[in-house]
Structures are given as structure tokens and as C-alpha cells.
C-alpha positions as CSV (number, residue, x, y, z in Angstrom):
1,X,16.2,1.5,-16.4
2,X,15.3,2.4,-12.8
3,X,18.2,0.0,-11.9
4,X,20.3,1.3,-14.2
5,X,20.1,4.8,-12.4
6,X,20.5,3.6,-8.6
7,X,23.9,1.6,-9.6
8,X,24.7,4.9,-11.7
9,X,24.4,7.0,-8.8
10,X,25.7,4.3,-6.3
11,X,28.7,4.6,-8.1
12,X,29.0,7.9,-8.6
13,X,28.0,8.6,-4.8
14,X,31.3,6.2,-4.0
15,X,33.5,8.1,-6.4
16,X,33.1,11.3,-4.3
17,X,33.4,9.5,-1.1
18,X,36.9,7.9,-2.3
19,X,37.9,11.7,-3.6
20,X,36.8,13.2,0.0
21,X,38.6,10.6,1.9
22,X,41.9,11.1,-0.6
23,X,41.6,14.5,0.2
24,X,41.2,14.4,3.5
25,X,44.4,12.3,4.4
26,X,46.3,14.8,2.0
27,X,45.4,17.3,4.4
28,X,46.1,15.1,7.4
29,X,49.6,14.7,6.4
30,X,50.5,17.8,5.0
31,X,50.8,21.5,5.7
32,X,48.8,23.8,3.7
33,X,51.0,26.7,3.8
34,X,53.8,25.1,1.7
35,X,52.3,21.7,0.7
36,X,55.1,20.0,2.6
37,X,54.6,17.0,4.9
38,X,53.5,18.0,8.4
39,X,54.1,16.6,12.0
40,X,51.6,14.2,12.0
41,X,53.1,12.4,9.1
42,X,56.5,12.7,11.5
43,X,54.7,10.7,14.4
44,X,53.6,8.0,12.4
45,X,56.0,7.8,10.1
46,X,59.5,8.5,12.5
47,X,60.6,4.8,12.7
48,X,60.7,4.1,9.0
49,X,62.8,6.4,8.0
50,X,66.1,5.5,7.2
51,X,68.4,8.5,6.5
52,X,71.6,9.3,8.6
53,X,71.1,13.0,9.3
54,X,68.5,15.2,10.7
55,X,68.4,19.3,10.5
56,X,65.8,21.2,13.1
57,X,65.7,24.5,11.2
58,X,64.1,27.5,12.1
59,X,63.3,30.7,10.4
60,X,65.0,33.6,11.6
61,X,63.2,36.6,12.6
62,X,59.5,35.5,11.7
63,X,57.7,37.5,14.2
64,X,59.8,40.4,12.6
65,X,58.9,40.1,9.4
66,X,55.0,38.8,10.3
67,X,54.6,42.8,11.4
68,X,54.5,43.1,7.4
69,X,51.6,41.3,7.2
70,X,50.8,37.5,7.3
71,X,50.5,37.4,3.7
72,X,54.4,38.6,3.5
73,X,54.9,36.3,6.2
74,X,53.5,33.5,4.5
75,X,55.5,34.3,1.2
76,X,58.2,34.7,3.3
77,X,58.2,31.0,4.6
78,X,57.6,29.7,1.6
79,X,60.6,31.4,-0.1
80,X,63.0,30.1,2.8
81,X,61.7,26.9,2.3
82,X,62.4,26.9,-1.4
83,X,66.3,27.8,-0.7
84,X,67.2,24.4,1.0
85,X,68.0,22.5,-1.8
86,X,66.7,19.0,-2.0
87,X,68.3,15.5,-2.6
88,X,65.4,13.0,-4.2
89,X,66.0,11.3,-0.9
90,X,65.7,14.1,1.9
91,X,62.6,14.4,3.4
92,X,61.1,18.1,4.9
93,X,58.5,18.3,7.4
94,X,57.1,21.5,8.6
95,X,57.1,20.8,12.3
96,X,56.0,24.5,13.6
97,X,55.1,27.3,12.6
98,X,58.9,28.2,11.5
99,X,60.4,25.6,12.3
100,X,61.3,22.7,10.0
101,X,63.1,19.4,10.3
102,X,65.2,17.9,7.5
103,X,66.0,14.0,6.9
104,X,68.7,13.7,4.3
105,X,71.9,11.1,3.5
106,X,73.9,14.1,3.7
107,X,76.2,15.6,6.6
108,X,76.6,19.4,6.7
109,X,73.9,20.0,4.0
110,X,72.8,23.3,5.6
111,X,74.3,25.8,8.7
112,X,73.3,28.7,10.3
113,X,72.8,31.7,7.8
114,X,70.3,34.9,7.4
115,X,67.6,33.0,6.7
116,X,67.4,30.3,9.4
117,X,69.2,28.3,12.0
118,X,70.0,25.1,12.0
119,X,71.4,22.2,14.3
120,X,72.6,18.7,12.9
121,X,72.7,15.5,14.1
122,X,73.3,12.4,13.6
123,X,70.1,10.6,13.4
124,X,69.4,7.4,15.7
125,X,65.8,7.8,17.0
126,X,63.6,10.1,18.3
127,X,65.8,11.9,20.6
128,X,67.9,13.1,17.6
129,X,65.2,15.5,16.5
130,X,65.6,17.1,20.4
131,X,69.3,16.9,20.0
132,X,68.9,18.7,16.6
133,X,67.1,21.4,17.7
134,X,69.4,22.0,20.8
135,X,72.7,22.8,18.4
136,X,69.8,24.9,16.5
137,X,69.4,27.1,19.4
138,X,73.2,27.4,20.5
139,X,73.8,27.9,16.6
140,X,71.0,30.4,16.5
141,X,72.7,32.0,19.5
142,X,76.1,31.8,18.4
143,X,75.9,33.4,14.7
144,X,73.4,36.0,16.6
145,X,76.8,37.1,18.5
146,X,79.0,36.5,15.9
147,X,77.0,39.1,13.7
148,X,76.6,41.8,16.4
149,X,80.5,41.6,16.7
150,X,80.6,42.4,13.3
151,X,78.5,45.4,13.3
């Protein structure tokens, strides 16, 4: 019986341990805002992925809207998030705090709109996610004049 009892509890003791550490590398990899992979993942994962295009989006006007509240904030990410329509294929990573980068098979999947900015490139390596996020910020810039001219 007494036997019985220490494999009993051996088992049950490794059982938590394999939960924890299941856990634990779901949190490594993954933001726990909007449940989406996170930059880590990105760094160890960047030279098996295999999809032609890459997005750098950002949210527009966060710190605007943060004055809300976080909790709006928040929401408010998560709902921007929940717009970009997703191949099976693409792949999101929450890179920043509003900023986002896309993988997907797909050329001129998203652009520059109320929500967010965006910048698209081809990607080849690494230095496509820097290239990305450059046309971001002259996109970001550009539709920022564009609408001001409008008003």
C-alpha cells in the first residue's frame, strides 16, 4: 500500500510539473493581451518561415485612445486585431505594444486605413521586417497628409 501511494503521488507530482512547464512556454511564446504569438516566438522561429510577404502594422492613435483608460485601450487592440482577416496560412505576431507584423502568401492583403498603418514587403530575411516597417512609417505619414487635406 505504502508503495502504492509514493508512485501515486510521484505521478501525480509529474503531472503538474508537465502542466506548469506547458504553461509556461505558452506564455513564453505568446502575448497575453490577444493570445497571439509574441516576439520571442519571432526570434526563434524567423528562419523557418516560409511565406512571401510581410506587413509591420501599427495601431493608429493608441496613446490617444489609452487617455480612455487601459481597459479601452486594451479592447481597443484587441478589436483592430480582430479586423485583419486571416488566411489559415498567415501568421501574426504582436511585436510591440501596437505594433504587429503579418506573414502571409498574399501581396496587398492590408494598407494604410483608420485603424492602423501598414508597410509591405517582400519577405527575404530579417531585414524585410525593417524594410516593412519603413513603408509603415512613410505610409503612416503619407495617409496622415492625405487626410488633413481632406478636412
Amino acid at each position: 500500500m505504502y508503495v502504492l501511494t509514493i508512485i501515486t503521488n510521484t505521478m501525480n507530482y509529474i503531472k503538474r510539473k508537465i502542466t506548469e512547464y506547458k504553461e509556461l512556454q505558452y506564455l513564453a511564446y505568446h502575448d497575453t493581451l490577444t493570445g497571439l504569438l509574441n516576439r520571442n516566438w519571432l526570434y526563434k522561429n524567423i528562419t523557418n518561415i516560409k511565406l512571401k510577404y510581410v506587413y509591420f502594422i501599427d495601431i493608429n492613435n493608441l496613446s490617444t485612445i489609452n487617455k480612455k483608460g487601459h481597459t479601452f485601450g486594451d479592447n481597443y487592440i484587441n478589436k483592430c486585431v480582430k479586423s485583419i482577416i486571416l488566411n489559415k496560412t498567415d501568421v501574426i505576431v504582436r511585436y510591440a505594444g501596437d505594433e504587429f507584423i503579418l506573414f502571409s502568401n498574399t501581396e496587398n492583403k492590408l494598407e494604410t486605413n483608420i485603424l492602423f498603418a501598414v508597410g509591405e514587403c517582400e519577405f527575404i530575411n530579417n531585414n524585410s521586417i525593417n524594410i516593412a516597417d519603413c513603408k509603415m512609417i512613410k505610409s503612416k505619414l503619407l495617409w496622415k497628409s492625405k487626410r488633413g487635406r481632406e478636412k
